[in-house]
DOPA-188881 format. One record per atom (N, C-alpha, C): residue in three letters; x, y, z. Coordinates in steps of 0.05 Angstrom, whole numbers, plus 32768, in hexadecimal, padded with zeros to 4 digits. Each point is the difference from the previous one (the first is absolute). Layout:
# DOPA-188881
ALAXYZ
...
END
This chain:
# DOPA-188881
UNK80117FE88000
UNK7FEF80188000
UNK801280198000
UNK7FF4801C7FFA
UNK801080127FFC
UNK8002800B8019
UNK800E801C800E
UNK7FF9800A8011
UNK7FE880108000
UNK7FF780077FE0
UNK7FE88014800C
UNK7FE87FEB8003
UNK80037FE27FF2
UNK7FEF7FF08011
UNK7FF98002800D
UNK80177FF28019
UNK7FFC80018016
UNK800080158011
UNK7FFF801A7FFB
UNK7FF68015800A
UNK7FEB7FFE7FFA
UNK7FF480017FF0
UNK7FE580037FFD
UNK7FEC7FEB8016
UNK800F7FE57FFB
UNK7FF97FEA8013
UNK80028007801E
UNK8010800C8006
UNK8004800F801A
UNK7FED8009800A
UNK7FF980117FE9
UNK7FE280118016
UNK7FEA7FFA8003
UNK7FF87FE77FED
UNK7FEC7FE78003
UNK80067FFA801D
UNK80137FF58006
UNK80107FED8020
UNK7FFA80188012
UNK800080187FF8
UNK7FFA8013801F
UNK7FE57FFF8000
UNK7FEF80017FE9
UNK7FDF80018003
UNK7FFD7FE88016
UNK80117FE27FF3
UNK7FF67FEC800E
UNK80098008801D
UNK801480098006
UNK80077FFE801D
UNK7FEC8012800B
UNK7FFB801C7FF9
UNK7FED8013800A
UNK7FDF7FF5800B
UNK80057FEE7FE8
UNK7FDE7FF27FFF
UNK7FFF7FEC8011
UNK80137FF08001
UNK80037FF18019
UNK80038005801A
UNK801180138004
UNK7FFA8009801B
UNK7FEE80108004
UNK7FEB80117FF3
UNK7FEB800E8005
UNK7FE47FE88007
UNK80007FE57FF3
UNK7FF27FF38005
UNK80067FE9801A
UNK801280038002
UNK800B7FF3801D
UNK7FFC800F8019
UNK800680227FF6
UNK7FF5801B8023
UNK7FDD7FF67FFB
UNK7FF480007FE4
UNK7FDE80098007
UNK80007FD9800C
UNK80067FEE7FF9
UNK7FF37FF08010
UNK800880028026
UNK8015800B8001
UNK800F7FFE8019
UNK7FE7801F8014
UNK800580107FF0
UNK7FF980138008
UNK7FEA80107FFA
UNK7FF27FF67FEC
UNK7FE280097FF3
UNK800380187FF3
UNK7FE380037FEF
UNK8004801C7FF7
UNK800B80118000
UNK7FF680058016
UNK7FFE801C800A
UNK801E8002800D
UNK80177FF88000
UNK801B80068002
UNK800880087FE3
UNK7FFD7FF47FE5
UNK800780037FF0
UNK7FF280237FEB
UNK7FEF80058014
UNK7FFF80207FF5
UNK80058011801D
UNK800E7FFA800B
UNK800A80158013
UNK801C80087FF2
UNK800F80168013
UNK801780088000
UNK80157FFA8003
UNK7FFD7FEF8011
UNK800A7FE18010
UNK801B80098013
UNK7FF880178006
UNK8005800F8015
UNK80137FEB8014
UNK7FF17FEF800A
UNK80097FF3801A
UNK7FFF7FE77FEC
UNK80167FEC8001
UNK7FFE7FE67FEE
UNK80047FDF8012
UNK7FEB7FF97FFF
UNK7FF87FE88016
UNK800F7FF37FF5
UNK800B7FEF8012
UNK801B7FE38004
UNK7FE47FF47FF4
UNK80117FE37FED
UNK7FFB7FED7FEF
UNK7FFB7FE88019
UNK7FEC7FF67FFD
UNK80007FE98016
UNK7FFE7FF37FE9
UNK7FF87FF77FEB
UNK7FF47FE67FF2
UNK801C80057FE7
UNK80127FE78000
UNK80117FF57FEB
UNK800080147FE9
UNK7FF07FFA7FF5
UNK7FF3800C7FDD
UNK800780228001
UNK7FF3800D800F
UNK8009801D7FFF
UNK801B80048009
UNK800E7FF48014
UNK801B8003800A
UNK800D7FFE7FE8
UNK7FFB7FE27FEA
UNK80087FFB7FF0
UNK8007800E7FED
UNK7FE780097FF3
UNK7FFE80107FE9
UNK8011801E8007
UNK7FFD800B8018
UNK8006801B800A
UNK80257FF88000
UNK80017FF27FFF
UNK802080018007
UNK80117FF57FDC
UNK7FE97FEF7FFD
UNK80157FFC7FDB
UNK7FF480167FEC
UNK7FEE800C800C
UNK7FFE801E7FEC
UNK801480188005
UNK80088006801D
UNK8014800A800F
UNK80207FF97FEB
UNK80077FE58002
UNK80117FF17FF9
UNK7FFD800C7FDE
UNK7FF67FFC7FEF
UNK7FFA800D7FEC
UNK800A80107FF6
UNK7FEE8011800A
UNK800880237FFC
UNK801B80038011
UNK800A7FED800F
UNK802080118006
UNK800E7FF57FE7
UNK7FFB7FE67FF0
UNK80107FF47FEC
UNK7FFC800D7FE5
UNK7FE7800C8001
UNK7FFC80127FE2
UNK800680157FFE
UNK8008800D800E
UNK800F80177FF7
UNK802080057FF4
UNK800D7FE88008
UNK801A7FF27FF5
UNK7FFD7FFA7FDB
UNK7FE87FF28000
UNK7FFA7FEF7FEE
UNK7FF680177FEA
UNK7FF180188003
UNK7FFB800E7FF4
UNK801180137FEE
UNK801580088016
UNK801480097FFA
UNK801C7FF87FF1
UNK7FF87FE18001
UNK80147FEE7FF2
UNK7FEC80057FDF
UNK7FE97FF47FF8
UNK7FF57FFA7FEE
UNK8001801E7FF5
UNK800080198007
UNK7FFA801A7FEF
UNK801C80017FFB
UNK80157FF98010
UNK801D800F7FFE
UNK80037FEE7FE8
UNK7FFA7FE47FFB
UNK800C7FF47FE8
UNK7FFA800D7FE5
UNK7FE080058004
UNK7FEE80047FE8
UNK800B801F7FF8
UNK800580108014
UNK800980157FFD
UNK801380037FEC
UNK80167FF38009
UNK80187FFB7FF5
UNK800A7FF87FE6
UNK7FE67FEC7FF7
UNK80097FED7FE8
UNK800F7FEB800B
UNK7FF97FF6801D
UNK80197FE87FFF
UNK7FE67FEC8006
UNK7FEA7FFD7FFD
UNK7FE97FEB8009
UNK800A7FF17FEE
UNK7FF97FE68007
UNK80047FE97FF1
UNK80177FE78012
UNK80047FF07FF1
UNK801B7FEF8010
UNK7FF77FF5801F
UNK8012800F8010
UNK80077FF68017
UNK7FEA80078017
UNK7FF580167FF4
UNK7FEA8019800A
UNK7FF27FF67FFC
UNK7FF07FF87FEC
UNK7FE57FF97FFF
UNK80017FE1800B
UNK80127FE88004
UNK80037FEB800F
UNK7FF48010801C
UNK800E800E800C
UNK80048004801C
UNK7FE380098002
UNK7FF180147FEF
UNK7FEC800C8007
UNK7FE57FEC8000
UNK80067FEB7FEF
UNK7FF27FEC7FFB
UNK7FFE7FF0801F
UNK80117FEE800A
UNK80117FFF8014
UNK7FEB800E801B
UNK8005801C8002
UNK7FF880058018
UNK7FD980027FFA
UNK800080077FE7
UNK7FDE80007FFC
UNK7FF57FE7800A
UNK80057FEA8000
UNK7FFB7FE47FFD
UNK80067FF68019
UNK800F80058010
UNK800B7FFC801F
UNK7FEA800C8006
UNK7FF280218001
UNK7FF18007800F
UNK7FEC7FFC7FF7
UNK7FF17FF07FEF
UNK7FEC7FFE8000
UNK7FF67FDC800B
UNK80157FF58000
UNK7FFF7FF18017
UNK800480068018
UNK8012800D8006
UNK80018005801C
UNK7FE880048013
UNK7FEF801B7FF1
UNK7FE680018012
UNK7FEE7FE48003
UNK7FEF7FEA7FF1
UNK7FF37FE48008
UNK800F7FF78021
UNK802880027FED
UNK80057FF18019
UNK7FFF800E8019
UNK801080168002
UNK7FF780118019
UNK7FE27FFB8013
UNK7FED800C7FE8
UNK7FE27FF38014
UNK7FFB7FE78007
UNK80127FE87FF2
UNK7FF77FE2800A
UNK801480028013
UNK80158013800B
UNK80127FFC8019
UNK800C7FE67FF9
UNK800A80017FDE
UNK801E7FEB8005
UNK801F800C8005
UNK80057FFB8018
UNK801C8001800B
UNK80147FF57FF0
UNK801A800D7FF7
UNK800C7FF97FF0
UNK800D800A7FE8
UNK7FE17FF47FF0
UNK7FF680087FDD
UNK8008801E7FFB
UNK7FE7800B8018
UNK7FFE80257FFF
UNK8017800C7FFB
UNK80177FF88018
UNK8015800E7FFF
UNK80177FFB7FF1
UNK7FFE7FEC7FEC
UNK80047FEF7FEE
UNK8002800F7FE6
UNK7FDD800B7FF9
UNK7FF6800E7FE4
UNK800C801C800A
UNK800780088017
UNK8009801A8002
UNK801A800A7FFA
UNK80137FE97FFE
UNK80167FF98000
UNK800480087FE6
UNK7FEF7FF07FE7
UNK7FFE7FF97FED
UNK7FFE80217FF7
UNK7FE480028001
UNK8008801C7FF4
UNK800F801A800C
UNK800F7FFD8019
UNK801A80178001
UNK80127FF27FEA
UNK80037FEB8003
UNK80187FF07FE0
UNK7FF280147FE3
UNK7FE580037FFA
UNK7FFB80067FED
UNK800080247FFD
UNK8004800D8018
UNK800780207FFA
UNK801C7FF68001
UNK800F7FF3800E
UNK801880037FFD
UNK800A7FF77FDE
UNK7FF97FEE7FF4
UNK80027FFE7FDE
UNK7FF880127FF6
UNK7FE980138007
UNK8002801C7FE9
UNK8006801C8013
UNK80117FFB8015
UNK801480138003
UNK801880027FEB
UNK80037FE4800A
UNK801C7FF27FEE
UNK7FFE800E7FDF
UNK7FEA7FF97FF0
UNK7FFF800B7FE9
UNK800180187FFC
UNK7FF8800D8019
UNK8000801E7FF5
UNK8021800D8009
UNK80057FF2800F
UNK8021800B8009
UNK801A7FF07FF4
UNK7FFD7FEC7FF7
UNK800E7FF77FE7
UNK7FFC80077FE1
END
């Protein structure tokens, strides 16, 4: 896949993360939390929201790397090669990663996370070689 693929695929994966954790607070926490301000933010007692709230978290700290990798290539003229492997790479790690995260497999998770820091680190690599 290219990098602007998987950018583009990217922001599909934040809908899903967004959407998943928004439907994990309304069952945890009903409606009527989800049009407040959320001012004051109630601890997660039930798995599923802890879940979702923390690999959406996890996410958005890893996409902003990833963003900045996929524009700096495209920018450049160096997309292709080693870059679009890697970008491929971390798209595909995280879109596994979230299933496993919510099924709480130990291991795997930190496993696919692994995987895609390997895959910004291949289109660092391309863009600085």
């Amino acid at each position: 896949m290219s990098e602007l693929t998987c950018l583009e695929l990217s922001v599909l994966l934040w809908v899903a993360h967004v959407l998943t954790q928004a439907f994990a607070a309304r069952t945890e926490f009903g409606d009527a939390y989800l049009f407040t301000p959320r001012d004051t933010q109630p601890a997660a007692k039930g798995l599923a929201c802890g879940r979702a709230t923390r690999a959406l978290g996890n996410y958005v700290e890893n996409y902003g790397p990833f963003i900045a990798m996929a524009l700096a290539l495209i920018a450049t003229g160096q997309a292709g090669g080693l870059g679009a492997a890697g970008a491929t790479i971390w798209i595909l790690a995280r879109i596994v990663y979230l299933p496993i995260y919510l099924m709480g497999v130990i291991y795997v998770r930190t496993g696919l996370w692994a995987i895609s820091v390997i895959g910004l680190l291949m289109m660092l690599y391309r863009l600085v070689v």
